[in-house]
C-alpha positions as CSV (number, residue, x, y, z in Angstrom):
1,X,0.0,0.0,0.0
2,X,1.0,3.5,-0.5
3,X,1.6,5.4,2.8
4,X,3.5,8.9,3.8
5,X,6.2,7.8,5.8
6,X,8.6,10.1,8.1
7,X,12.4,9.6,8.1
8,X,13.0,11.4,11.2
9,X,12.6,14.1,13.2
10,X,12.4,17.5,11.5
11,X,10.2,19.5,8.9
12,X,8.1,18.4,6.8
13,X,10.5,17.8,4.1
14,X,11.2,14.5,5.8
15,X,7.6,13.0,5.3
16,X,8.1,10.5,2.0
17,X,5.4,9.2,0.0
18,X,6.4,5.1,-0.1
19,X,4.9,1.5,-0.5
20,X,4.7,-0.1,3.0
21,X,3.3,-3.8,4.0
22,X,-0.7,-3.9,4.2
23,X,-1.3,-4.3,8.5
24,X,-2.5,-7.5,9.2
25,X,-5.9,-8.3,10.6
26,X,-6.3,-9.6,14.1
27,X,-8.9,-10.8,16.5
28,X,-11.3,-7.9,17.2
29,X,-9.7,-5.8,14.5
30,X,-11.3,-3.8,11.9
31,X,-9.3,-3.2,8.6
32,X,-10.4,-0.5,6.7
33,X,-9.6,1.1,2.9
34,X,-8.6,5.1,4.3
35,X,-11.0,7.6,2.2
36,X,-9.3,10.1,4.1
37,X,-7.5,11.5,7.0
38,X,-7.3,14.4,8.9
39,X,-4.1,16.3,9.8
40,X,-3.7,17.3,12.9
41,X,-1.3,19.9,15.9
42,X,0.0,16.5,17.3
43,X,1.0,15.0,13.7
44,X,3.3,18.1,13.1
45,X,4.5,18.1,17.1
46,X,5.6,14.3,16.4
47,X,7.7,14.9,13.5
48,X,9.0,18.3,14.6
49,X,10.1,16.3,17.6
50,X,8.3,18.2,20.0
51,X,7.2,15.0,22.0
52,X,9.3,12.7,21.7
53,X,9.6,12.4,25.7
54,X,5.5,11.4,25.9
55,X,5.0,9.9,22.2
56,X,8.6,8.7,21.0
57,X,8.1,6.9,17.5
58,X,10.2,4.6,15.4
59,X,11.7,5.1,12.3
60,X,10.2,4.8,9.3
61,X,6.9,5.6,11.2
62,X,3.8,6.5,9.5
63,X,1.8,9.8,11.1
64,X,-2.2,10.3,11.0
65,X,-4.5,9.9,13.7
66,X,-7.9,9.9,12.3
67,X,-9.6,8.6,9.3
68,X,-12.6,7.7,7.5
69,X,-13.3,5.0,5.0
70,X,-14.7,1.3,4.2
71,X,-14.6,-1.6,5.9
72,X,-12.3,-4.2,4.2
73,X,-12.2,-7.2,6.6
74,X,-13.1,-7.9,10.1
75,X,-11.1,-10.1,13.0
76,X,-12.3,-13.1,14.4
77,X,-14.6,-11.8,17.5
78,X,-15.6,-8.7,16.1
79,X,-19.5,-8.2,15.7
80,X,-20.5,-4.5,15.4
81,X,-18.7,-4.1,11.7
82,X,-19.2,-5.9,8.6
83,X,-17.5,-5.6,5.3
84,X,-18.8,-2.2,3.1
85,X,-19.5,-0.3,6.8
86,X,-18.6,3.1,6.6
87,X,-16.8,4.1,9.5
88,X,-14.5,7.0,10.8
89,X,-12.4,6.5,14.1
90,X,-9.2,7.5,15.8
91,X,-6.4,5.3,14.9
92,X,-2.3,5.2,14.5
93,X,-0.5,5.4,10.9
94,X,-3.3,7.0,9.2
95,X,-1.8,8.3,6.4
96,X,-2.0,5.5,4.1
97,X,-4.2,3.8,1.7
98,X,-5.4,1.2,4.8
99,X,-5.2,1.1,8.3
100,X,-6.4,-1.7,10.9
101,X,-7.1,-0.6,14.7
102,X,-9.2,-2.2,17.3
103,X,-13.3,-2.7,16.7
104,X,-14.1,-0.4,20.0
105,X,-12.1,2.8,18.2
106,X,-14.3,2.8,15.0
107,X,-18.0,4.6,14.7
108,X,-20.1,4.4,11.8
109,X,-20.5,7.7,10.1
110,X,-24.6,8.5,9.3
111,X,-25.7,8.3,5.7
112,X,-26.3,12.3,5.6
113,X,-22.3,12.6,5.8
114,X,-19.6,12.8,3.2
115,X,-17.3,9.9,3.9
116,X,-14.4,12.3,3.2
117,X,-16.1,15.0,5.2
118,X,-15.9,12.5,8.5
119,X,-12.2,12.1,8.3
120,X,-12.1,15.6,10.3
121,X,-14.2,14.5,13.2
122,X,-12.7,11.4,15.3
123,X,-9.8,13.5,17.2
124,X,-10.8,17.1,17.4
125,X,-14.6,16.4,18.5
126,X,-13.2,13.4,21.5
127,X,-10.8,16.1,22.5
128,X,-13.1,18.9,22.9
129,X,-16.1,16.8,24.0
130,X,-13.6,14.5,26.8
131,X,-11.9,17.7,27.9
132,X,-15.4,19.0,29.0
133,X,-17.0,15.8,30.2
134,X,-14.5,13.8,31.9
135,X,-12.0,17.0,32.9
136,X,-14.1,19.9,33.8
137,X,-17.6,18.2,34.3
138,X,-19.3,21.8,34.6
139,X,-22.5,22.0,36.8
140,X,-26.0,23.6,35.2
141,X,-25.1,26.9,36.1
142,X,-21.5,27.1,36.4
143,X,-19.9,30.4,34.0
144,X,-16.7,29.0,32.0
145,X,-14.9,30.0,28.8
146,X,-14.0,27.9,26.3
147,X,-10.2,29.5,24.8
148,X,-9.7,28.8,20.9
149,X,-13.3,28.3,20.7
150,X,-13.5,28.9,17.0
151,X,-10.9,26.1,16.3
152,X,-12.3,22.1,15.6
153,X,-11.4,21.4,19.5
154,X,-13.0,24.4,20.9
155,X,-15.9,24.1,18.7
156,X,-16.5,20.9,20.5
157,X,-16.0,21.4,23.9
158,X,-18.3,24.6,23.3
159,X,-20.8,22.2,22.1
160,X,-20.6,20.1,25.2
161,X,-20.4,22.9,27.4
162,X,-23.8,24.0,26.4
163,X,-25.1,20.6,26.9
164,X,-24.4,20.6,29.7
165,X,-26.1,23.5,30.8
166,X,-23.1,26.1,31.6
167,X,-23.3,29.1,30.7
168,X,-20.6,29.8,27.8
169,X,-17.9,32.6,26.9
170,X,-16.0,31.8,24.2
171,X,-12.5,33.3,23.9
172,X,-10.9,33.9,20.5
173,X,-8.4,36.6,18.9
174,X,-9.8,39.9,18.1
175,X,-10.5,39.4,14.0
176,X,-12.3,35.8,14.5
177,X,-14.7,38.0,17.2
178,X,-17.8,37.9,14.5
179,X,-17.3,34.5,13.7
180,X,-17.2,33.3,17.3
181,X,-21.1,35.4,17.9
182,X,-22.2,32.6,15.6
183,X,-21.9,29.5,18.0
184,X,-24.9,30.5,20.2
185,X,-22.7,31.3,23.3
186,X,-23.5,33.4,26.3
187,X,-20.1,35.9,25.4
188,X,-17.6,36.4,23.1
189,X,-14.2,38.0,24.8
190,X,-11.0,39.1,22.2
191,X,-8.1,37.3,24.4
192,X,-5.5,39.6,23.2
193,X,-7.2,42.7,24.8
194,X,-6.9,43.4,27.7
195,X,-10.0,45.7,28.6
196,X,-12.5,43.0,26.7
197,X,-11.1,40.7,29.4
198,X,-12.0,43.0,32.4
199,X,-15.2,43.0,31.4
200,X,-15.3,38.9,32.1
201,X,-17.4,37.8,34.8
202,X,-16.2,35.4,37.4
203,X,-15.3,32.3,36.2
204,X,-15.7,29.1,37.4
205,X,-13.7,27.4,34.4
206,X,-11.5,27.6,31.8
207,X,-11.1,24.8,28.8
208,X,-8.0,25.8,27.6
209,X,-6.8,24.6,24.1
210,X,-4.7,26.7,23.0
211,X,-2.4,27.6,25.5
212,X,0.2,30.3,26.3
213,X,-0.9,33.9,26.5
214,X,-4.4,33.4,26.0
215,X,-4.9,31.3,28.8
216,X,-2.6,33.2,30.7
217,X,-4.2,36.5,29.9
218,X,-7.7,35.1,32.1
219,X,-6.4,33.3,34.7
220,X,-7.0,36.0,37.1
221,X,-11.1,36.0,36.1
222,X,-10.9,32.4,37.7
223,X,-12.2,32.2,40.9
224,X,-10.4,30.3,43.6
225,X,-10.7,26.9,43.8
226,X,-12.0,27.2,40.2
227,X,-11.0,24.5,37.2
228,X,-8.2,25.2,34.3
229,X,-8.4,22.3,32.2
230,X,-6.1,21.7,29.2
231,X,-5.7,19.9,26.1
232,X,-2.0,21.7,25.2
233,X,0.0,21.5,29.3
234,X,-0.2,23.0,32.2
235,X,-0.8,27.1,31.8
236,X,2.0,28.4,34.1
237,X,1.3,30.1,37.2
238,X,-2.5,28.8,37.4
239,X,-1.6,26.4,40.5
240,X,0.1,29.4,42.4
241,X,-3.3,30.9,41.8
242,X,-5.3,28.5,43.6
243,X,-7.0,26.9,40.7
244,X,-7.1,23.2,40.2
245,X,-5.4,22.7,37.1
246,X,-5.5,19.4,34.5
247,X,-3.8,18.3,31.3
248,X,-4.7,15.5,29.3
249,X,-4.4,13.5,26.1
250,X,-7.7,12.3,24.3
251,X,-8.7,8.8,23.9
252,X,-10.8,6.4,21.5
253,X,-14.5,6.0,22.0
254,X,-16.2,4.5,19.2
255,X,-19.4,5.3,21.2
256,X,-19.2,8.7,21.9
257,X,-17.7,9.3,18.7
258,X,-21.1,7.6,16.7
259,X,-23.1,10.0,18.8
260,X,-20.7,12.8,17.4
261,X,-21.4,12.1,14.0
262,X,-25.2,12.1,14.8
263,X,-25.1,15.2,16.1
264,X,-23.1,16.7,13.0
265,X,-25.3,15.3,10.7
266,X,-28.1,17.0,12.5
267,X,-26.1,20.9,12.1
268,X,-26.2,21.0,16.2
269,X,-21.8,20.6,15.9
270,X,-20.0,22.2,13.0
271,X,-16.4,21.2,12.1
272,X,-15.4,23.2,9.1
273,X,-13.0,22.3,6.7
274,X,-10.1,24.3,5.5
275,X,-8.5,23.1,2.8
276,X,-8.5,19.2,0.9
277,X,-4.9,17.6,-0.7
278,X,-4.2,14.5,-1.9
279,X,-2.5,11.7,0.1
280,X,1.0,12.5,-2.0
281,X,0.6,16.3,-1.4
282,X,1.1,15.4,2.6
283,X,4.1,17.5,3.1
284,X,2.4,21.0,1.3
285,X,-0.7,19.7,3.6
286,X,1.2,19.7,6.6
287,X,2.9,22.8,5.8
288,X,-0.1,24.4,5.1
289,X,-2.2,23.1,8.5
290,X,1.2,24.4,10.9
291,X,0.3,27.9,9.3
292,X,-3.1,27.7,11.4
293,X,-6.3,29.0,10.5
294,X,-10.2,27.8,10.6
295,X,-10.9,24.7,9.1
296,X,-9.5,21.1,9.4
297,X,-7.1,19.8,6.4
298,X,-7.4,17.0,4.7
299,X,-5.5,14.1,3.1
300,X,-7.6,11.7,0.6
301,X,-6.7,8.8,-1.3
């Protein structure tokens, strides 16, 4: 099969487009023909190097988190999948033309949905969506900002925010201000400015995933004992404040993930989507996604 394949650690010059050995199928696996995948911040922070302390990888490794695609063949055990399913899930090595991972990581993606389209789901939405319900766990009630909230992972943790009944300020850079009044939240705040943040009320949480100065920059509208919970580290100086702080990495959940999809194919959650290249174009691709912007990138096949 054709697959993108990194040398080592560097730019993106060192991602090579080469034929690797199909992955074998085994019990309770689900191997599945890639439609496409979706490039994500941790895809360039592996090859950059950037954590290689907490995700090391060997060399030739194939990058790519999530995917979308067909079902190709199923492992002995596995019952949920059959052969011609269209699925999306979080997985390792999906930049290639196939990829196999474990039954419980896939979700079938609704019949209203682009196959393609549902490659930019499986990560972002579990991150935003698990940094809300399993970190923060806001009360009805409870005041919390959501920084980045215009991005894929702060569109979802918005999302579950609301459903949860908190009452929502999103937090974004001063030009993407508009943009941000469109996601039905309770207040929009320009992170960058510092008199916009004044006018803040108390917090009782911050979902943080961005990091740096934009977190930093609200920190003090947290109140004591409040939550700071993070997708990108700990925001410096937020324990010395008194705030409980968390940081954590995303994981699979077919199920969650199929209710996801649902709720994307019924407009409630919006992912946009950037920009599309082909599965050989993966190095101007990831170039292009480091740049930053709205909108999730693609890689097809």
């Amino acid at each position: 099969m054709k697959a993108v394949v990194l040398k080592a650690y560097g730019d993106a010059d060192n991602l090579v487009v080469t034929e690797m050995p199909e992955p074998k199928v085994g019990p309770g696996d689900v191997k599945v023909r890639v439609i496409a995948a979706s490039i994500n911040p941790v895809d360039w922070k592996i090859r950059r190097g950037d954590m290689k302390e907490v995700m090391p990888v060997t060399f030739p490794a194939i990058l790519g988190r999530d995917v979308s695609g067909e079902v190709v063949e199923v492992g002995q055990g596995v019952k949920g999948f059959m052969k011609g399913d269209r699925v999306m899930g979080v997985v390792s090595s999906g930049y290639a033309e196939t990829v196999v991972a474990p039954e419980e990581v896939w979700a079938r993606v609704p019949d209203s949905l682009e196959l393609k389209d549902a490659a930019a789901l499986p990560l972002v939405t579990l991150t935003g969506v698990q940094l809300i319900e399993e970190q923060m766990k806001p009360a009805p009630g409870d005041t919390v900002l959501v920084t980045g909230a215009v991005g894929a992972v702060g569109r979802a943790a918005l999302f579950a925010a609301k459903a949860r009944g908190a009452k929502v300020w999103a937090g974004v850079r001063a030009t993407q201000v508009e943009e941000a009044r469109k996601l039905g939240v309770d207040g929009v705040v320009a992170l960058e400015d510092a008199s916009d943040i004044a006018k803040l009320p108390t917090l009782d949480a911050v979902a943080d995933t961005v990091g740096g100065k934009a977190v930093a920059a609200v920190l003090d509208k947290v109140k004591r004992g409040g939550r700071v919970c993070s997708v990108v580290g700990e925001p410096k100086g937020a324990k010395e404040k008194g705030l409980q702080v968390s940081s954590f990495f995303s994981h699979p959940d077919g199920r969650r993930l199929a209710q996801l999809g649902e709720s994307v194919a019924k407009g409630e959650l919006t992912i946009p989507i950037g920009k599309t290249f082909k599965l050989d174009e993966a190095k101007d691709a990831q170039k292009h996604a480091e740049k930053g912007g709205t909108g999730k990138v693609l890689l097809v096949n």
